[in-house]
C-alpha positions in Angstrom: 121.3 134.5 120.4 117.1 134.7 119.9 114.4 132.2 118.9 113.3 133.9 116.2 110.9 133.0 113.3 111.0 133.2 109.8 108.4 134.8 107.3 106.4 131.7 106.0 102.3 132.0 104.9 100.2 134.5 105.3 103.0 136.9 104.3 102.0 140.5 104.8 102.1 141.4 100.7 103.7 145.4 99.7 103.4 147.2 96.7 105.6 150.8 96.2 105.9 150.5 100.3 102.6 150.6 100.7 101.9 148.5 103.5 98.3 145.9 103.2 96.5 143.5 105.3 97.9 139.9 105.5 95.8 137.6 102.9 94.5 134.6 104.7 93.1 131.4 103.7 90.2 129.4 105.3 92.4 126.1 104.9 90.7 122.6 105.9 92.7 123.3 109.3 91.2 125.8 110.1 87.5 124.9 109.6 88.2 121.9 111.1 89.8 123.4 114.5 86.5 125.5 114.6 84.4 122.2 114.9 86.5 120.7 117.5 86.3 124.3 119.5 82.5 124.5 118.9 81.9 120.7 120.0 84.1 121.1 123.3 82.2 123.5 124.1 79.0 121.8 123.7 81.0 118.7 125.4 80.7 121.3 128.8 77.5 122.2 128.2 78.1 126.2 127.4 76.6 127.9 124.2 79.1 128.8 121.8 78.6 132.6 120.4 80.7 133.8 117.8 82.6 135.7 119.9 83.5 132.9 122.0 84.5 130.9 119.5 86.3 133.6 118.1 88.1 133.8 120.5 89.2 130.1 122.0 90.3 129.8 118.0 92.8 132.9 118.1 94.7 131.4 121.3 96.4 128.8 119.0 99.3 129.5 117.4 98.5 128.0 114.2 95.2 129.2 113.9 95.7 132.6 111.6 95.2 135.5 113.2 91.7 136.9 111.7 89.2 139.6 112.8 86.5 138.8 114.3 84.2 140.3 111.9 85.7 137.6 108.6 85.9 134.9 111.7 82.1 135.2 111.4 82.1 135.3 107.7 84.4 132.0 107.7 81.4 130.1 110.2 78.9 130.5 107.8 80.6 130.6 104.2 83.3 128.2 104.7 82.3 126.1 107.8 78.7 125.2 106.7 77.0 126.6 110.2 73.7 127.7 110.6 72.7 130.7 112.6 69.8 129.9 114.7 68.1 131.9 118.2 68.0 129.3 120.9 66.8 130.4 124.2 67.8 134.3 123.3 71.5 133.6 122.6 73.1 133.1 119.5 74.6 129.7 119.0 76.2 128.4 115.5 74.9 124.7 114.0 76.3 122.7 111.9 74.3 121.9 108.1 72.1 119.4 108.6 73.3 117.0 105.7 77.2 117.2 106.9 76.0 116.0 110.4 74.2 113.2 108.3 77.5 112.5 106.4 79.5 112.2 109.3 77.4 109.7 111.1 77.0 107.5 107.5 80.8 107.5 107.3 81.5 106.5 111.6 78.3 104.0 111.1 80.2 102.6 107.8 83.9 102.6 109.0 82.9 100.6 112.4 81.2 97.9 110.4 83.7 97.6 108.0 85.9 96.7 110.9 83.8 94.3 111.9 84.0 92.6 109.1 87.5 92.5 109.5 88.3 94.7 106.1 91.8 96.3 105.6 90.9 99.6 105.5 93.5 102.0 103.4 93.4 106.0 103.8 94.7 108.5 101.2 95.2 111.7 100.4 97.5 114.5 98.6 99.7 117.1 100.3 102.3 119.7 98.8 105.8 120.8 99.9 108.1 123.5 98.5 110.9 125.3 98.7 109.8 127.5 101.4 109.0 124.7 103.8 111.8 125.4 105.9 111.4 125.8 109.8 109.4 128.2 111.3 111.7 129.2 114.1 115.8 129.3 114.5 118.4 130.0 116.9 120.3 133.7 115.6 123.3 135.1 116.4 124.3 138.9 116.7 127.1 139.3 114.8 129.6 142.4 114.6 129.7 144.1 110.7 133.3 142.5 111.1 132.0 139.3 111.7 129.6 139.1 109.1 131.7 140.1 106.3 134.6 136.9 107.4 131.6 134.8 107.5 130.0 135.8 104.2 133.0 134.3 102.5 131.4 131.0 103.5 128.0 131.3 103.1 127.9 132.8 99.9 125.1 135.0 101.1 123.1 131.8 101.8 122.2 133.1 105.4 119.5 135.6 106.2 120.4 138.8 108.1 118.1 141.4 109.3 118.4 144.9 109.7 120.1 144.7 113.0 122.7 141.9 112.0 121.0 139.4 113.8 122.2 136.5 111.7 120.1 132.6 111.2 118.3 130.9 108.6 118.4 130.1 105.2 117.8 131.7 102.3 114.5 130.4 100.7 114.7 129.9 96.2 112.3 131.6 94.8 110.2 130.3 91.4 106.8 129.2 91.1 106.1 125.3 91.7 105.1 122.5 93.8 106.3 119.0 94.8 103.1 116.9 95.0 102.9 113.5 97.2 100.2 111.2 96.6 100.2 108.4 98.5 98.4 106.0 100.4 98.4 103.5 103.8 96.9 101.5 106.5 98.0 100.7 109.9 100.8 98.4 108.3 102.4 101.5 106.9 102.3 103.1 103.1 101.2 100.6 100.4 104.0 99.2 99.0 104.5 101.2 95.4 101.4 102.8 96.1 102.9 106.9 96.1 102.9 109.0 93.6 105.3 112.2 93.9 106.1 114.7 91.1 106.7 118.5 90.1 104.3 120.4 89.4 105.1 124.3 87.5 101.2 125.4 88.0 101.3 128.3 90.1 98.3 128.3 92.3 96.8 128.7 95.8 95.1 125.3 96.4 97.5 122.4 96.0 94.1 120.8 94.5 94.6 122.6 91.7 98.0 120.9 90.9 96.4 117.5 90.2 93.8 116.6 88.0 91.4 113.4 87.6 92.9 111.8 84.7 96.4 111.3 86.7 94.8 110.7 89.2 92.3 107.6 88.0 95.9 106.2 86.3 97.0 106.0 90.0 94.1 105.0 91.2 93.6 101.9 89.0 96.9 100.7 90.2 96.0 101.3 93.7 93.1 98.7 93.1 95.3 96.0 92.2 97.7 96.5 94.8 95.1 96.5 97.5 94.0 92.8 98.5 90.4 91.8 98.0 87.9 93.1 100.4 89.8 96.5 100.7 88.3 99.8 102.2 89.5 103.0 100.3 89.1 106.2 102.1 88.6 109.2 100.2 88.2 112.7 100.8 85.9 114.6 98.3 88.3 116.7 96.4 86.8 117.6 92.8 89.1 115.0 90.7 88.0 112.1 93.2 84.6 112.3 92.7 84.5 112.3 88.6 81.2 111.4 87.9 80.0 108.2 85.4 78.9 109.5 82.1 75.0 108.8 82.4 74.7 109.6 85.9 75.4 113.5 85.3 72.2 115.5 86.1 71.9 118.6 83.5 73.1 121.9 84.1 73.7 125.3 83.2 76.9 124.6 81.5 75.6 122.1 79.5 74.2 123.4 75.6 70.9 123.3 75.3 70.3 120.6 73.0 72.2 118.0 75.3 69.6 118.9 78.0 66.5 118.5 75.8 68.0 115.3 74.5 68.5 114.2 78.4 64.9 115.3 79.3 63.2 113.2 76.3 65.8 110.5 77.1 64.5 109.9 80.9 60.7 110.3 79.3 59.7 113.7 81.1 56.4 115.0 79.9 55.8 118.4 78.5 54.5 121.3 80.3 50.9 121.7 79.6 50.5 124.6 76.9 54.1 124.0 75.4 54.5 123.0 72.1 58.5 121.4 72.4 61.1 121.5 74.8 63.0 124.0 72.6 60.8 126.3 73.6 61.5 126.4 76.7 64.9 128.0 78.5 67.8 126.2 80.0 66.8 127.2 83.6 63.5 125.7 83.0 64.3 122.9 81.5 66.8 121.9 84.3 63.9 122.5 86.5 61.6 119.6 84.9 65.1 117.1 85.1 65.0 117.3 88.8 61.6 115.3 88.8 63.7 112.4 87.7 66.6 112.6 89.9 70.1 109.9 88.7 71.5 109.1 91.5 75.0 109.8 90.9 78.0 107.2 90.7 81.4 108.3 90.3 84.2 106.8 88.4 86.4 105.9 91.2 83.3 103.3 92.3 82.9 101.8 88.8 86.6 101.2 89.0 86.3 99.2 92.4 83.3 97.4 91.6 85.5 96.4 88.3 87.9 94.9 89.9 85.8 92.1 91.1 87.7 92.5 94.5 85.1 93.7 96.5 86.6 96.5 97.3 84.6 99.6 98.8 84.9 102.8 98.2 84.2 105.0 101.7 83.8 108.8 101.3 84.9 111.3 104.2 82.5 113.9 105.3 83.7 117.6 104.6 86.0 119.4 106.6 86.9 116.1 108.7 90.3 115.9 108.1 90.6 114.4 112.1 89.0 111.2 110.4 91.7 110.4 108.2 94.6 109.4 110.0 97.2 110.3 106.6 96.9 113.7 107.6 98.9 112.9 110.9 101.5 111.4 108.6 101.6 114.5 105.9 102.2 116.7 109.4 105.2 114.0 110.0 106.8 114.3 106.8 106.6 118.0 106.3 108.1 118.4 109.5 110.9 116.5 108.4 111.6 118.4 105.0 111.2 121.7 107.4 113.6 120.3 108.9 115.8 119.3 106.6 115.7 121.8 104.0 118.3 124.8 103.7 116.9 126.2 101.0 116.8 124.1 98.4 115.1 124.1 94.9 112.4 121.9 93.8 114.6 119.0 92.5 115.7 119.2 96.0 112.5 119.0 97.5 111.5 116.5 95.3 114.3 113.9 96.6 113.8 115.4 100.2 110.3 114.6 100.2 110.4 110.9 98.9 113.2 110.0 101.8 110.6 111.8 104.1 108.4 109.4 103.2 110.6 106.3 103.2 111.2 107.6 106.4 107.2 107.0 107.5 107.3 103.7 109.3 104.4 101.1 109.9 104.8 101.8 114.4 103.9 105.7 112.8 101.1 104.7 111.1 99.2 102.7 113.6 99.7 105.3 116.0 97.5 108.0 113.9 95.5 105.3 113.2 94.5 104.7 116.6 94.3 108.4 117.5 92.0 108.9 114.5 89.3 106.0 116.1 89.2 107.7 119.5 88.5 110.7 117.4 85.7 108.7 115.4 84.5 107.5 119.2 84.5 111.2 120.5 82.2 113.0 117.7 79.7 109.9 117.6 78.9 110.4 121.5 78.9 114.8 120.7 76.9 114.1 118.3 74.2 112.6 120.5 75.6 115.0 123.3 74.3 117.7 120.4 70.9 115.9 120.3 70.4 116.1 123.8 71.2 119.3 124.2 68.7 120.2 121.0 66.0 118.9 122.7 66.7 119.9 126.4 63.3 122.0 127.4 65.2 125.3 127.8 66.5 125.1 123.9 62.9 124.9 123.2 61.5 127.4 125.1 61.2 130.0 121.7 60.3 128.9 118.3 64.1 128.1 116.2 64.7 130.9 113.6 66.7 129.2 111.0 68.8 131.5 108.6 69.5 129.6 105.5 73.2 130.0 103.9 73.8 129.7 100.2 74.4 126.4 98.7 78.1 127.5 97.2 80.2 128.1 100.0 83.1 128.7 98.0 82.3 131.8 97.4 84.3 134.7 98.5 81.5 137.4 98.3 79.5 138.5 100.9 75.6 138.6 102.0 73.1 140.1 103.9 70.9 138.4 106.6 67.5 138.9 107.3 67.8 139.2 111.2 70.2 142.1 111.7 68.9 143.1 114.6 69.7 140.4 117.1 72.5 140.7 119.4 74.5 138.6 121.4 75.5 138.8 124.8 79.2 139.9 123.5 77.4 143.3 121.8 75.4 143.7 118.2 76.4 140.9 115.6 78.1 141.6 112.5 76.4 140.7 109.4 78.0 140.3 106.0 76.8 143.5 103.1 75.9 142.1 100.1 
C-alpha cells in the first residue's frame, strides 16, 4: 500500500493534451496566513521582505504553491500592503484604515464582554461533492485482481495507471451545498442554520447567496437571539446592503437620479454653470462628496428594529482568525471529507446537516477561546508594530509610500513608480501594466 492523495483544487486544467499552469485562487486563507507570517516576524523583531515572506508561506502545505513573482502581486492586490523603504530594506505594511478596523472591532468586542453581552458569530461556507479526503491508503492490485474486484465496486473505485487501487470516484455536475449558520460559545443557535442547493456554477461560494435570502434569515436570527445580543459579521457584499437614502451617487447611477440627489442635499452650483445638467456624471459625483451620508446598512436598521438592543459588530477584512465559526466550518468539512464516497449533492446535502448536528457546544467554546487569545495577540503586534515604526533606525530615511489602487479585486496588473529598488534577496519584481 501508499499514502497517496487525490486531485482536489487547484487542479492542473488540459485542453487537446496541452498541458497549463495550475489556476490559483487568493482565498481568505491565504491572505490571512500571510498576515500572521508577516506579524511573527515582526513579533521577533526581523524585517519581512517579500522574499521572505514568500518563502515561510510556501512551507505549509495548505498554502498553494505560487511563484514568487504573483506572491508579490497577491501582497499588494489582494492583501492590502503598502510598499514602503524603511532603513534601505524593503518591508510590506498593512493599509492604514484596515489596521484602524481591526483595532475598532478588538476595542468593541472586549467591551461588549464587559458588559456581559452574548455575543453570536456567523458566517457561510460550501461543500460538494468533491469534498472527499485528500489522502488514502492504496493497494497494488494484480490485472487479475482488479477485474474480481470490479464486480463489486461497480467501477466506483479510482485506479491509476499503475493499478494502484483507493479512493472514490467523485460525481461530477455543477452545484453547491450552502450552510448558513450561526453560534456562540453555547453551541449553534437553536433553528438558526440555513442549508440548501444551490445549481449556480461559480468560483466564489459568495456568489451562491444573495441579500434578499439572506435578510429573510437574518430577520429570524433577530428574534431568536435574546435581547442585548452581539452579531458578528464579516463584510461579504449581501451583508452590507445599504439603507435606501444613505447610498452616495455613483457611476452606475442615471444621471438624473444624481442631479436629483445633489439638489436634494442643497449643494450649490459651480460658479459659471448655468444647471446641473450641464455638467457630467463624473463631475457631478465630485460635488456629492462635499456632503458625505454616512452609510447605514440594512442589517443595522433590522437590529435597531427589533427594539432588543442588539448590535451589530463588523469584522475587519481578511481576519477570518477573529471569527471563531470558521474553526467550526474546518470541523464540519472535515467530517463530510470524511464521510463522503462520492456522493451527489442530495447526498451532501443530508451529510452536511448531520455534520452540523454533529457540532457540539464543548466544540464551540473551544474556538471561541482560541479566537480571544488570537484577538489578545494582534492587539499587543499591533503596538509591537508601533514601536517598531517609530524605533530611531526606521526613521533614519524619509518613508516612500507607494499607493495601491482602491479596487483590490482586480485581477490586472500595474506598474510602480520605484522600479529600481532592490532588496537584499536581488531586484524586485514589479507588476506591467
Amino acid at each position: 500500500m501508499k499514502n497517496a492523495s487525490n486531485k482536489e483544487n487547484n487542479k492542473e486544467i488540459q485542453t487537446d493534451n496541452t498541458p497549463r499552469k495550475p489556476l490559483y485562487q487568493c482565498d481568505e486563507f491565504s491572505t490571512s496566513m500571510i498576515r500572521r507570517v508577516t506579524q511573527d516576524f515582526y513579533s521577533r523583531k526581523e524585517y519581512p521582505s517579500a522574499n521572505s515572506l514568500w518563502q515561510t508561506c510556501r512551507n505549509n502545505e495548505y498554502f498553494p504553491k505560487i511563484s514568487e513573482s504573483l506572491f508579490r502581486k497577491w501582497l499588494v492586490t489582494k492583501c492590502s500592503f503598502k510598499y514602503r523603504l524603511i532603513n534601505k530594506k524593503p518591508v510590506y505594511l498593512e493599509r492604514t484604515d484596515i489596521v484602524a478596523q481591526r483595532e475598532n472591532y478588538l476595542r468593541k468586542i472586549r467591551q461588549y464582554r464587559a458588559e456581559n453581552r452574548k455575543i453570536y458569530f456567523s458566517d457561510e461556507t460550501w461543500a460538494s461533492p468533491d469534498n472527499t479526503r485528500k489522502y488514502c491508503w492504496e493497494m497494488l492490485l494484480t490485472n487479475r485482481e482488479r477485474q474480481e474486484m470490479d464486480q463489486f465496486w461497480s467501477g466506483m473505485i479510482l485506479k491509476d495507471m499503475n493499478n494502484w487501487t483507493g479512493g472514490f470516484l467523485v460525481k461530477s455536475g455543477n452545484g453547491r451545498v450552502i450552510i448558513n449558520h450561526i453560534g456562540s460559545e453555547d453551541g449553534f443557535l437553536t433553528d438558526g442554520d440555513d442549508i440548501f442547493i444551490s445549481k449556480k456554477d461559480v468560483k466564489d461560494y459568495h456568489g451562491n447567496m444573495d441579500h434578499v435570502r439572506y435578510l429573510t434569515w437574518f430577520e429570524k436570527i433577530l428574534s431568536l437571539v435574546p435581547p442585548k445580543s452581539v452579531l458578528v459579521l464579516d463584510q461579504a457584499p449581501y451583508h452590507r446592503k445599504r439603507v435606501e437614502g444613505t447610498l452616495m451617487p455613483n457611476m452606475a447611477w442615471l444621471k438624473q437620479k444624481i442631479v436629483d440627489w445633489v439638489v436634494q442635499h442643497d449643494i450649490r452650483l459651480p460658479e459659471g454653470v448655468e444647471s446641473f445638467h450641464k455638467l457630467t456624471k463624473s463631475s457631478l459625483i465630485e460635488l456629492a462628496k462635499s456632503k458625505p451620508v454616512k452609510p447605514k446598512f440594512i442589517v443595522e436598521k433590522l437590529a435597531e428594529e427589533s427594539n432588543k438592543d442588539i448590535k451589530i459588530l463588523w469584522l475587519p477584512p481578511a481576519h477570518c482568525e477573529f471569527n471563531p465559526i470558521e474553526l467550526i466550518w474546518a470541523i464540519v468539512k472535515g467530517y463530510i471529507a470524511k464521510h463522503n464516497p462520492g456522493n451527489n449533492l442530495n447526498g451532501i446535502y443530508e451529510l452536511s446537516k448531520k455534520a452540523v448536528s454533529n457540532i457540539t457546544p464543548e466544540m464551540w467554546r473551544n474556538c471561541v477561546h482560541h479566537s480571544i487569545k488570537y484577538e489578545d495577540k494582534m492587539w499587543e503586534r499591533d503596538r509591537l508594530m508601533d514601536n517598531f515604526l517609530d524605533s530611531p533606525a526606521t526613521n533614519l530615511m524619509t518613508p516612500i509610500i507607494i499607493p495601491i489602487r482602491e479596487d483590490d479585486s482586480s485581477d490586472s496588473e500595474y506598474h510602480t513608480e520605484s522600479d529600481d529598488l532592490e532588496s537584499e534577496d536581488g531586484d524586485l519584481e514589479f507588476f506591467d501594466s
